[in-house]
MMTF fields as JSON, N, C-alpha, C and O atoms, coordinates in Angstrom:
{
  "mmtfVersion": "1.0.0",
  "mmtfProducer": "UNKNOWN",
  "numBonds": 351,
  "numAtoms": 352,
  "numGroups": 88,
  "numChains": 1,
  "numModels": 1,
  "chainsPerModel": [1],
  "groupsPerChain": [88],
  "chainIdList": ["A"],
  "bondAtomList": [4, 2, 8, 6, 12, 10, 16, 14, 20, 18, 24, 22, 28, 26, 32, 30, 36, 34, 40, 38, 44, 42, 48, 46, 52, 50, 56, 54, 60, 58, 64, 62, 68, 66, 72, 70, 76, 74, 80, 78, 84, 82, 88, 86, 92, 90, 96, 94, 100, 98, 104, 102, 108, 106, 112, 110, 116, 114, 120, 118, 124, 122, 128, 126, 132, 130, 136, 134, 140, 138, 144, 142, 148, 146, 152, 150, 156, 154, 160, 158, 164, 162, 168, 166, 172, 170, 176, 174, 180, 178, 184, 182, 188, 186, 192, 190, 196, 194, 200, 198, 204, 202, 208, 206, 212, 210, 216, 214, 220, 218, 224, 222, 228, 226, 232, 230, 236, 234, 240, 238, 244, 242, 248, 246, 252, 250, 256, 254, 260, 258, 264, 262, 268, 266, 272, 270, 276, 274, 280, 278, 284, 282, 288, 286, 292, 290, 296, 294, 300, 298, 304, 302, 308, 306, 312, 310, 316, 314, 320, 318, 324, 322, 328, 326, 332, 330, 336, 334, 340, 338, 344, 342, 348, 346],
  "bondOrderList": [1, 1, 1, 1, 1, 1, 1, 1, 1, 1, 1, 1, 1, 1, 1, 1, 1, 1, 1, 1, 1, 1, 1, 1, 1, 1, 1, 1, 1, 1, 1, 1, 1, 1, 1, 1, 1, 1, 1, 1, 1, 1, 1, 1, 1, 1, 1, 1, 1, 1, 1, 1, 1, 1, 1, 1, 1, 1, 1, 1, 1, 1, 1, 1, 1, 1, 1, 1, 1, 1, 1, 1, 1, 1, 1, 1, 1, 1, 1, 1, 1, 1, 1, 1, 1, 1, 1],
  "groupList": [{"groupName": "UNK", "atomNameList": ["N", "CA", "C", "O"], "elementList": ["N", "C", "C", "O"], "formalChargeList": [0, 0, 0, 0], "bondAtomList": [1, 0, 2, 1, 3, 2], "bondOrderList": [1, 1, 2], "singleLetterCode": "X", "chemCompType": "L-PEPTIDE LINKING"}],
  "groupTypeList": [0, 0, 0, 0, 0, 0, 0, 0, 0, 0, 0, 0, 0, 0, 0, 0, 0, 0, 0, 0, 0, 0, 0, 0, 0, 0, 0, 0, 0, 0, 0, 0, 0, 0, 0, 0, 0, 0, 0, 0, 0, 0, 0, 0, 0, 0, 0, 0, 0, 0, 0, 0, 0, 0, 0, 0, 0, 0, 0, 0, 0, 0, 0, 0, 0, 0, 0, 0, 0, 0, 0, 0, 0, 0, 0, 0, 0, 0, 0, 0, 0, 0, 0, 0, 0, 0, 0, 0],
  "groupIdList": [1, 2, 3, 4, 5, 6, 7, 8, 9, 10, 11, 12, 13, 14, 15, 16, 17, 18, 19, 20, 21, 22, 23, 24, 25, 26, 27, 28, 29, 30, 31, 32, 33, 34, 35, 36, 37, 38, 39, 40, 41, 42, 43, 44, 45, 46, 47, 48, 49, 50, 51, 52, 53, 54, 55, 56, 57, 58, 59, 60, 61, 62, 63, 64, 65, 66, 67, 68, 69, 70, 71, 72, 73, 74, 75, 76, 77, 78, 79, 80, 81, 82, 83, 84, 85, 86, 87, 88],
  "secStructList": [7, 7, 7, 7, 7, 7, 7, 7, 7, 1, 1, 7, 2, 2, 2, 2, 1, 1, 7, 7, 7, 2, 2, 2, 2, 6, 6, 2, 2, 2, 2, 2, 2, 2, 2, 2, 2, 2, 2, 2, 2, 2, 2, 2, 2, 2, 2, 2, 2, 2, 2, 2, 2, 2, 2, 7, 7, 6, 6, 7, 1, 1, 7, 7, 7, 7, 7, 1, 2, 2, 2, 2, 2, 2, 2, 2, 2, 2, 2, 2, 2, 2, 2, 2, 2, 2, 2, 7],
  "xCoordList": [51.089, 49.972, 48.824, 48.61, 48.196, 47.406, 45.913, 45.706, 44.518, 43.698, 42.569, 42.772, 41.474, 40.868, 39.779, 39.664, 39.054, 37.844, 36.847, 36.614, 36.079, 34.612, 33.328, 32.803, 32.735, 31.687, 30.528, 30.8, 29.6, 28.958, 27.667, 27.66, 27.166, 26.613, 24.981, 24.597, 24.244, 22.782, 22.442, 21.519, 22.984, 22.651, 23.637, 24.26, 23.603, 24.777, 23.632, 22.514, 24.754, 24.215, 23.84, 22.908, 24.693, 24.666, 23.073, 22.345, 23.029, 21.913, 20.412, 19.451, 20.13, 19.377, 19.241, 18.363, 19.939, 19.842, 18.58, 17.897, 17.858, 16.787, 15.924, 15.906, 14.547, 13.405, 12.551, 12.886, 11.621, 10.983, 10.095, 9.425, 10.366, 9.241, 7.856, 7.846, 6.691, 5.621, 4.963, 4.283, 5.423, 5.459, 5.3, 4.31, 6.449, 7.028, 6.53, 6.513, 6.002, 5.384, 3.813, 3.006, 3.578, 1.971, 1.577, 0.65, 3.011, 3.137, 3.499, 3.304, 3.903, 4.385, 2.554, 2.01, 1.966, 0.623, 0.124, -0.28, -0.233, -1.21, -0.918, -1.848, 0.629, 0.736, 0.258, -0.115, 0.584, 0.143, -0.992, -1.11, -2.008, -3.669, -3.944, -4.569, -3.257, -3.675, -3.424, -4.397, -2.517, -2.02, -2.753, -2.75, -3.34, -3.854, -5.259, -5.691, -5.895, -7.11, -7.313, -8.129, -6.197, -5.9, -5.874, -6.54, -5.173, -4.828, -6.49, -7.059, -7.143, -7.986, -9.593, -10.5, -9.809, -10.274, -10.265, -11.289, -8.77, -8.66, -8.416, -8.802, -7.85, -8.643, -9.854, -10.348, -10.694, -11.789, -12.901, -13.923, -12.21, -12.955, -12.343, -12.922, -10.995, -10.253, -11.097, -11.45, -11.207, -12.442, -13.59, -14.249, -14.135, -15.8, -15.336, -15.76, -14.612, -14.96, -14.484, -15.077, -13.556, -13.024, -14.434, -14.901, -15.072, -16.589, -17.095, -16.801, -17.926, -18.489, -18.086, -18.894, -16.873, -16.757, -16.623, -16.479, -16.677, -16.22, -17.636, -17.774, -18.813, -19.97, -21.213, -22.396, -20.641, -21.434, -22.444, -22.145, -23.671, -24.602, -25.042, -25.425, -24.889, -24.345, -25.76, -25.403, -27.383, -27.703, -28.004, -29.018, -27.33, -27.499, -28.135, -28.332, -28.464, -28.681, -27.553, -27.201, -26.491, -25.759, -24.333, -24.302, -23.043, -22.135, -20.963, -20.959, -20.032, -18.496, -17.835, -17.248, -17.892, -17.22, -16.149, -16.169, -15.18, -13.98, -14.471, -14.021, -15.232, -15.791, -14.656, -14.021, -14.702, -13.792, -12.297, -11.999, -11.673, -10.13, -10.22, -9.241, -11.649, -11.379, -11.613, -11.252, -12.077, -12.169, -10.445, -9.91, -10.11, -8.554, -7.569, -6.466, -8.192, -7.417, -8.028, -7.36, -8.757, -9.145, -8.58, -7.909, -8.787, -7.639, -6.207, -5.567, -6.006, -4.446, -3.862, -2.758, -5.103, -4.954, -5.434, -4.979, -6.253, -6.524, -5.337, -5.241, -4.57, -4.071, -2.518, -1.825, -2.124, -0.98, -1.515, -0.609, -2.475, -2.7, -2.364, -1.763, -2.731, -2.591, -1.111, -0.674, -0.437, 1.142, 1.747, 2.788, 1.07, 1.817, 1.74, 2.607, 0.118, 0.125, 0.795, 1.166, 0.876, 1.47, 2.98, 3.598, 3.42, 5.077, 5.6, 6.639, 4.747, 4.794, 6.314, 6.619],
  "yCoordList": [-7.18, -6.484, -7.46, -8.418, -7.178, -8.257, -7.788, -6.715, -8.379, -8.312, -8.633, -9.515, -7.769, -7.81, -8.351, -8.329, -8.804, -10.063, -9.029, -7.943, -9.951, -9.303, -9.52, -10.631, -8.46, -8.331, -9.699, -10.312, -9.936, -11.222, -10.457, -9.228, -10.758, -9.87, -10.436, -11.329, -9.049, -9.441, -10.489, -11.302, -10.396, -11.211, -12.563, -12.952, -13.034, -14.187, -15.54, -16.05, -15.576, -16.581, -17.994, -18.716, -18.274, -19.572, -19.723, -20.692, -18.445, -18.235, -18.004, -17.734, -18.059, -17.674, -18.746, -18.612, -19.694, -20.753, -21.514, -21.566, -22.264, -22.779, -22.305, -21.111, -23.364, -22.367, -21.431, -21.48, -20.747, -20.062, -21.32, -22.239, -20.977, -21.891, -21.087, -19.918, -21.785, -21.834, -20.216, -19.501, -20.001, -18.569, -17.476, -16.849, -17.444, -16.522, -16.498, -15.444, -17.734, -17.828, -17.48, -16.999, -17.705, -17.127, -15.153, -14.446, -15.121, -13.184, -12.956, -11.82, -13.67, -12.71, -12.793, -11.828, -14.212, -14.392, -13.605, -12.869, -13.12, -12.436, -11.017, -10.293, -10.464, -9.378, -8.82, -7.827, -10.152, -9.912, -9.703, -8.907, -10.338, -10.39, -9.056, -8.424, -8.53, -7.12, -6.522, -6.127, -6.25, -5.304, -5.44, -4.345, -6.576, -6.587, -5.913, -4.968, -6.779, -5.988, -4.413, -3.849, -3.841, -2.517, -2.033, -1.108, -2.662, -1.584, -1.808, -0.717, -2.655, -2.789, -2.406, -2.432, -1.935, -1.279, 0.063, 0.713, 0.716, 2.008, 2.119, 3.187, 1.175, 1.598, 1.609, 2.321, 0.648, 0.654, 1.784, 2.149, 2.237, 4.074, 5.543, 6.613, 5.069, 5.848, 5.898, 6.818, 4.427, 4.471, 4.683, 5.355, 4.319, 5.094, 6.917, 7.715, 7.113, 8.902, 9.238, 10.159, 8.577, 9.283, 8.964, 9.854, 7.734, 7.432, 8.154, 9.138, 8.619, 9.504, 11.097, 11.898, 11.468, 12.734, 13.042, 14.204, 11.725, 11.79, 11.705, 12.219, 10.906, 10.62, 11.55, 11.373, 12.645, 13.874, 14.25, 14.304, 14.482, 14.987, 16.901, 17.095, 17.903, 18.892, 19.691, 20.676, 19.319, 19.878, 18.891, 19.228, 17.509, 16.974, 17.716, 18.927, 16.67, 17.753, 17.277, 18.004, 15.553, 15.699, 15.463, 14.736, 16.336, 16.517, 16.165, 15.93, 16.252, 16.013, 17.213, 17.666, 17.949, 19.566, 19.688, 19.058, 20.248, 20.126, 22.197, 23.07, 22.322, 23.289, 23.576, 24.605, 22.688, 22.696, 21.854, 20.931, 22.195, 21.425, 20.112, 19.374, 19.566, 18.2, 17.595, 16.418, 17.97, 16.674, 16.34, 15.419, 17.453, 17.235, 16.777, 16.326, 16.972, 16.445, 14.059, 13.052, 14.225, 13.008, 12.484, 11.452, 13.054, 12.327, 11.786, 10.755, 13.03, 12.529, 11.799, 11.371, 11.34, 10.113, 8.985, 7.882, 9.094, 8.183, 7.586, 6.414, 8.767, 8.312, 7.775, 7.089, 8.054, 8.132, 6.503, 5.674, 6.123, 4.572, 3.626, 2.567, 4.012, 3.433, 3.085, 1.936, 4.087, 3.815, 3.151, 2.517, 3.256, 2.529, 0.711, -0.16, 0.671, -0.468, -1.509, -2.612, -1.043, -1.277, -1.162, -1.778, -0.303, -0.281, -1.622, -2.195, -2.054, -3.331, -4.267, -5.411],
  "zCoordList": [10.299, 10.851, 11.055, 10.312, 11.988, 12.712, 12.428, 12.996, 11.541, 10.85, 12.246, 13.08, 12.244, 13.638, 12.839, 11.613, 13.652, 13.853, 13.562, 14.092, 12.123, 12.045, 12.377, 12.304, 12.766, 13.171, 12.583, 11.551, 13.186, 12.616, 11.368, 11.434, 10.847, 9.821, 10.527, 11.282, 9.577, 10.054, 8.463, 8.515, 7.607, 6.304, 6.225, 5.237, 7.272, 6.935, 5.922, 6.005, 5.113, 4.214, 5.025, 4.672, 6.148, 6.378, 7.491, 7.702, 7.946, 9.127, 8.14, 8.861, 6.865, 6.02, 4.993, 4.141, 4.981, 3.856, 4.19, 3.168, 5.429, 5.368, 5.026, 4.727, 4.928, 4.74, 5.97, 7.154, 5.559, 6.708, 7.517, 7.047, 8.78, 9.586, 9.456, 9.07, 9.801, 9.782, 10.105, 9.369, 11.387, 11.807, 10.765, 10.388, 10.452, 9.318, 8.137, 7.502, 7.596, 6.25, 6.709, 5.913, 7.718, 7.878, 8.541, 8.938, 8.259, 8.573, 7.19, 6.759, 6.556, 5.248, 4.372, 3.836, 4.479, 3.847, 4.29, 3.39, 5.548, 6.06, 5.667, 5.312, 5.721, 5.405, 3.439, 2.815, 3.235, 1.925, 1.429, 0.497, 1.921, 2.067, 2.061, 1.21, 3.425, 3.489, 2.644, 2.001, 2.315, 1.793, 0.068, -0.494, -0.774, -1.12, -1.116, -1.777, -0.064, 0.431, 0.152, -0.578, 1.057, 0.846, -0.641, -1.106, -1.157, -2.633, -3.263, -3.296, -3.628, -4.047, -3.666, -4.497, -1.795, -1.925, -1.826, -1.613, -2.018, -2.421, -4.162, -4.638, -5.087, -6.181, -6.396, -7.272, -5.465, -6.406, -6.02, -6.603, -4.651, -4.05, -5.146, -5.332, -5.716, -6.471, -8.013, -8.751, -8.059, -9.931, -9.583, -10.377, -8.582, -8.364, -8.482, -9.318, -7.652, -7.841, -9.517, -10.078, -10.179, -11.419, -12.245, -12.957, -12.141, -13.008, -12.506, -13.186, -11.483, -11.366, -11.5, -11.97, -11.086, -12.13, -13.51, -13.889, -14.561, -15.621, -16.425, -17.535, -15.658, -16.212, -15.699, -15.989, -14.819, -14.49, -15.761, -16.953, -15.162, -16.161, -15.521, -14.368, -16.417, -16.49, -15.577, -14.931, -15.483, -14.687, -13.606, -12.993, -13.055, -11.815, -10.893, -10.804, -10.127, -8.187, -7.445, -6.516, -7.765, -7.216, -8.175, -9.168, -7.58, -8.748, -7.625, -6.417, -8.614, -7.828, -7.774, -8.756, -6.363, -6.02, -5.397, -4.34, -5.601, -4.514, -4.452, -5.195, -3.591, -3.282, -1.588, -1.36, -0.931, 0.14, 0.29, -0.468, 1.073, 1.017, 1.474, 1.358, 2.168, 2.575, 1.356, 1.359, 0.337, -0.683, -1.378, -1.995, -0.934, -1.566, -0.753, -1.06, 0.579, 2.081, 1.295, 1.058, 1.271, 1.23, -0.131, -0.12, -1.14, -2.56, -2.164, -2.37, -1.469, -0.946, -0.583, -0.921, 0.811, 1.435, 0.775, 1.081, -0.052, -0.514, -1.962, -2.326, -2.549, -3.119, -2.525, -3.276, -1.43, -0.438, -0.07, -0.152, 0.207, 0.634, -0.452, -0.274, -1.434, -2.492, -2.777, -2.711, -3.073, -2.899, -1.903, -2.079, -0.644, 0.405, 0.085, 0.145, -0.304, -0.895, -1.604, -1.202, -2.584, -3.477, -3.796, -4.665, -2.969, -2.698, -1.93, -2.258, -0.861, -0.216, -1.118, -0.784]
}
């Protein structure tokens, strides 16, 4: 029985053994930057609101309300960025 010819692979070891050219190593830096960037300034929008709801003084004039659905529309996303981040 006659064994048919395989397909060429997208992971071939031999097509992957050099290093990255220049190109490539300055998309993975850059992607990394960002994505840094990103996580950090969505934690640090994520620890401003938890300090400020946690350090609320009880007759303020201004307080932390999820009185409407966008403040919870906005946690979401904000915490949904965060993961994307960081999943990287």
């Amino acid at each position: 029985m006659r064994s048919l010819p395989r397909a060429p692979s997208l992971f071939n070891s031999s097509a992957m053994s050099g290093p990255f050219d220049f190109g490539i190593r300055v998309g993975m830096v850059s992607i990394l930057i960002a994505t840094s960037a990103s996580a950090l300034a969505v934690g640090g929008v994520l620890l401003y609101i938890v300090y400020s709801a946690v350090t609320i003084q009880p007759n303020a004039s201004r307080r932390w309300s999820t009185d409407t659905h966008i403040h919870y529309y906005f946690l979401n996303l904000m915490v949904s960025d965060l993961i994307q981040a960081v999943d990287y």
